[in-house]
N, CA and C of each residue as an Amber inpcrd file, in Angstrom:
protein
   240
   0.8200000  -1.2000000   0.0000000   0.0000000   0.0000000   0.0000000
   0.8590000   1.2570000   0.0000000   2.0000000   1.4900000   0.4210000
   2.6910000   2.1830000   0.8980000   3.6700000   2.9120000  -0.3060000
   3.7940000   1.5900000  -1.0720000   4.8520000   1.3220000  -2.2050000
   3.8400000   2.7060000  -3.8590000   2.6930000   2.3730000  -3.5440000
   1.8500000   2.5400000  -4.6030000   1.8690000   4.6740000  -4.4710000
   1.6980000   4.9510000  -3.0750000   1.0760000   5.6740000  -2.6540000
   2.8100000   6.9400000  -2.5510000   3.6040000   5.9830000  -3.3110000
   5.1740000   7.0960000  -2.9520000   4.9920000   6.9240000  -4.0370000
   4.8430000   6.3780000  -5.2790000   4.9390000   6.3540000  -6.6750000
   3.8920000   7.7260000  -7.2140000   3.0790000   7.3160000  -6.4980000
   2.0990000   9.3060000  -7.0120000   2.3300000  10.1570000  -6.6440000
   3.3900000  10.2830000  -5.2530000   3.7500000  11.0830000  -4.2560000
   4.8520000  11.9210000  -5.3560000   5.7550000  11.0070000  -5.8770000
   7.2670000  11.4490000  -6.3180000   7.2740000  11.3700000  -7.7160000
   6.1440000  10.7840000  -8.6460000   5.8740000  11.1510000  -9.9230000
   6.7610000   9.8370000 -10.5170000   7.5290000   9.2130000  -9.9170000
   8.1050000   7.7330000 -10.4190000   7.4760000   7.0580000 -11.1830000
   7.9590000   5.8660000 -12.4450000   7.4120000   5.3690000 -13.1990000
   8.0140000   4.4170000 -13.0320000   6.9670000   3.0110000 -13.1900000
   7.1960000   1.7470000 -12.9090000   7.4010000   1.2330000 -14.4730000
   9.1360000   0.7910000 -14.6070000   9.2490000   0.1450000 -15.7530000
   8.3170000  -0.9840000 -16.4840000   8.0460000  -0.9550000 -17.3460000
   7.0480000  -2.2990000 -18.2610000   8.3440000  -3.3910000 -18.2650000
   7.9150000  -4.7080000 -17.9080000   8.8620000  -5.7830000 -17.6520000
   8.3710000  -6.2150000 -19.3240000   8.0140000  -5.8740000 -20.0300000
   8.2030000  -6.5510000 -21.6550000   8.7030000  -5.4050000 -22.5910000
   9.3550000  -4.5440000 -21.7860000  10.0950000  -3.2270000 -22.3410000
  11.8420000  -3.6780000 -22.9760000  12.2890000  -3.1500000 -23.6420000
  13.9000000  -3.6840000 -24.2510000  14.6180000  -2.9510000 -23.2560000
  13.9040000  -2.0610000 -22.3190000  14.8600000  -1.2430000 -21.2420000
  14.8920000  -1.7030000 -19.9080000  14.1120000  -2.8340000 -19.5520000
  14.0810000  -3.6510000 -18.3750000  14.8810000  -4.4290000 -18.2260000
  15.8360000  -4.5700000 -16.9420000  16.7540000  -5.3530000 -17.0250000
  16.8200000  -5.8580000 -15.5210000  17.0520000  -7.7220000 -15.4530000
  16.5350000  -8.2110000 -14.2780000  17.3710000  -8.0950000 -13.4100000
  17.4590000  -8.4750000 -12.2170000  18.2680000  -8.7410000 -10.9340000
  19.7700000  -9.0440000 -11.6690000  19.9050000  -9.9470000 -12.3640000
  21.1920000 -10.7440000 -13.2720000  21.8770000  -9.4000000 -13.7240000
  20.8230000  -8.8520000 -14.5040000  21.7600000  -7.9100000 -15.5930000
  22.0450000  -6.7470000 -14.6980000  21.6150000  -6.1420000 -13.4140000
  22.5830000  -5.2060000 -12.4490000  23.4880000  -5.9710000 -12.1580000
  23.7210000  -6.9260000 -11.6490000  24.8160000  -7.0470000 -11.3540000
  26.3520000  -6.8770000 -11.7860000  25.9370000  -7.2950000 -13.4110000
  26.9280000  -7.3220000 -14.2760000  26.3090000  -6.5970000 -15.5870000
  26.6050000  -5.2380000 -15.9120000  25.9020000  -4.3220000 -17.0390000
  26.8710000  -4.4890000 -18.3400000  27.7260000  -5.5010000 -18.4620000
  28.0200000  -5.3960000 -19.8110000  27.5800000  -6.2200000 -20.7560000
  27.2920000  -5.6690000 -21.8060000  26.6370000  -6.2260000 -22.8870000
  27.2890000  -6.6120000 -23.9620000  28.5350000  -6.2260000 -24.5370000
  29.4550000  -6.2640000 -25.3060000  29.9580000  -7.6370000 -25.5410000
  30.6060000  -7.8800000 -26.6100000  31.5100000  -9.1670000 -26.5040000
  32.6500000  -8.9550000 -25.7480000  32.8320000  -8.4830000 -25.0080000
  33.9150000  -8.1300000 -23.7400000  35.3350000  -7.2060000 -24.6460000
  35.7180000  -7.8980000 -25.5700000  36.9970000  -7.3470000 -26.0820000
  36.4900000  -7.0360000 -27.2850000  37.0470000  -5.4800000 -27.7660000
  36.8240000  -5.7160000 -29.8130000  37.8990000  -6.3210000 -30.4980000
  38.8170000  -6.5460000 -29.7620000  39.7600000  -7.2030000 -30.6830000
  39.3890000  -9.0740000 -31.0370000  37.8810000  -9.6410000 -30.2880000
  37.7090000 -10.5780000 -30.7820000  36.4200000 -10.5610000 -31.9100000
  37.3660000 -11.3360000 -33.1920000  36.7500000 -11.4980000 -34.5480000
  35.9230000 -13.0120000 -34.8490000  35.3170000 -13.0050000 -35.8040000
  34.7510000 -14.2090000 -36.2030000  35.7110000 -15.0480000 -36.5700000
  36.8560000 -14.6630000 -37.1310000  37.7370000 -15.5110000 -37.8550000
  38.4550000 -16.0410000 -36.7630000  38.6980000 -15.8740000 -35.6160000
  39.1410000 -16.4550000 -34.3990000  38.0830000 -17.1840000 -33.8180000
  37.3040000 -18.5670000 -33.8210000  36.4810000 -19.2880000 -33.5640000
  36.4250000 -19.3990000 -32.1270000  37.1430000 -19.8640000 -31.8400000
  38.2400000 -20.1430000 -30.0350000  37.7940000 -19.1270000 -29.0920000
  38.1620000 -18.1320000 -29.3040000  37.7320000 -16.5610000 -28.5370000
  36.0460000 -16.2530000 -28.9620000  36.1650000 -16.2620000 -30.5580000
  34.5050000 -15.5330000 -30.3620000  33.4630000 -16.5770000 -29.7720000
  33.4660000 -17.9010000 -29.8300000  32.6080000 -18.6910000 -29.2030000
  32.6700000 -18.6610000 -28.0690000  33.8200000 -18.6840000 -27.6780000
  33.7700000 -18.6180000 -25.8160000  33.1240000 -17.0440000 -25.4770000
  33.2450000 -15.9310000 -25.9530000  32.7730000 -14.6010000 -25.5520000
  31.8350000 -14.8880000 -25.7040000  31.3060000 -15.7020000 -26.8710000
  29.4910000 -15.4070000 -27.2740000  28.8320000 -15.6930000 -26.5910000
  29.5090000 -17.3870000 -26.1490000  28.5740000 -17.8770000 -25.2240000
  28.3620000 -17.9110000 -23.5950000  29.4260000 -16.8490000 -23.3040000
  29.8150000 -16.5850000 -22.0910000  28.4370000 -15.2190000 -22.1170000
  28.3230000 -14.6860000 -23.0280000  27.4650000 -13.6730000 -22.8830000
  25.8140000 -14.0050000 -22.8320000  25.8660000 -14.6220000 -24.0200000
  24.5510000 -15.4580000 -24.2000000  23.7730000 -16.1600000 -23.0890000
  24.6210000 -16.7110000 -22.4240000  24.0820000 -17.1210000 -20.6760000
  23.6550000 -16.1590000 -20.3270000  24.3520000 -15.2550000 -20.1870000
  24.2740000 -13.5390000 -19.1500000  23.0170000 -13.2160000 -19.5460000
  22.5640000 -13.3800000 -21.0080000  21.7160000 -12.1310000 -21.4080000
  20.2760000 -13.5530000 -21.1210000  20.2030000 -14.2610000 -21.6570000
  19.5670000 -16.0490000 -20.8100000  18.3610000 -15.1190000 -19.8120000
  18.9630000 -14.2940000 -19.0200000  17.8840000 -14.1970000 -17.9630000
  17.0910000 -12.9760000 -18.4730000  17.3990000 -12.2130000 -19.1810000
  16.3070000 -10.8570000 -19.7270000  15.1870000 -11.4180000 -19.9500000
  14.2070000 -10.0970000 -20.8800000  13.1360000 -10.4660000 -21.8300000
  13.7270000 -10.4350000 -23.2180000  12.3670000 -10.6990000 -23.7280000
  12.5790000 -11.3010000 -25.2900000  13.0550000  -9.7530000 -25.8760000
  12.0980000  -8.4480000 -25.4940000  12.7690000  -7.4770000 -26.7230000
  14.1340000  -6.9870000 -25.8560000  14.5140000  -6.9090000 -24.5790000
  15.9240000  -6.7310000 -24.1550000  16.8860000  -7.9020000 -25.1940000
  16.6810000  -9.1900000 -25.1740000  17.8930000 -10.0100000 -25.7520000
  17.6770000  -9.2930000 -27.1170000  16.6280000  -9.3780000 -28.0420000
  16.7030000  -8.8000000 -29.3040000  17.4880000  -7.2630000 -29.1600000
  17.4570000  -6.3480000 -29.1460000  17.9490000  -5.0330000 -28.7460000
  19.2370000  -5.7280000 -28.4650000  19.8330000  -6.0910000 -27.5330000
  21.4800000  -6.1120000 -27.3680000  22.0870000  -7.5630000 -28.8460000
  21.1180000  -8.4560000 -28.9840000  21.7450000  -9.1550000 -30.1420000
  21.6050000  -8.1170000 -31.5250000  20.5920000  -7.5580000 -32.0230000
  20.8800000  -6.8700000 -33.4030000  21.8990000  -5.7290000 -33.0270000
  21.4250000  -4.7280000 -31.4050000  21.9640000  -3.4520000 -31.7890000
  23.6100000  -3.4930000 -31.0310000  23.6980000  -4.0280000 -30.4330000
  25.4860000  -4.6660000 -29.8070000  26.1480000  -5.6150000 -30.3900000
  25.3510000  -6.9190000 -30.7820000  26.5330000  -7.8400000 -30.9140000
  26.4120000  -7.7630000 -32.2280000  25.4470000  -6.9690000 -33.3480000
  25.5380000  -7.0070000 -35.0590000  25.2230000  -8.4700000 -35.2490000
  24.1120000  -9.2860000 -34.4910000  23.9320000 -10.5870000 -34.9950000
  22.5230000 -10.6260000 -35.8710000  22.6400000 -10.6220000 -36.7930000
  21.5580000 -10.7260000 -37.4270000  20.6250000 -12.0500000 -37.1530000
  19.3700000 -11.7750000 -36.6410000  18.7670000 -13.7150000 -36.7110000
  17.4800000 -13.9910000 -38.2460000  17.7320000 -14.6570000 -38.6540000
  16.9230000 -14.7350000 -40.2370000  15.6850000 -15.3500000 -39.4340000
């Protein structure tokens, strides 16, 4: 009751959890989104698979338009 009644008080807005800007408990902890290094390429298999999928876990706990948003607009992965 209390929670509702400071949100009209202070003009605060309660994020939409199916928003690409919501990000869960997981993703404060750790805010990077990147493939960690730019110096890893596709043509290095070894490195970019281990970054990818080291990230891909990470991002595992978002929503659907957060993972879309950091896969097209960060990692340049196109999905067909």
């Amino acid at each position: 009751m209390i929670i509702p009644l400071l949100l009209l008080r202070t003009g605060k807005q309660i994020l939409d959890k199916n928003s690409a800007n919501y990000i869960s408990f997981i993703g404060h902890l750790d805010k990077r989104v990147g493939l960690l290094d730019n110096g890893i390429k596709r043509e290095d298999p070894n490195k970019y698979n281990a970054a990818l999928s080291m990230m891909a876990s990470k991002v595992s706990y978002e929503n659907q338009a957060n993972v879309h948003a950091i896969v097209v607009d960060q990692w340049k992965v196109y999905i067909e």
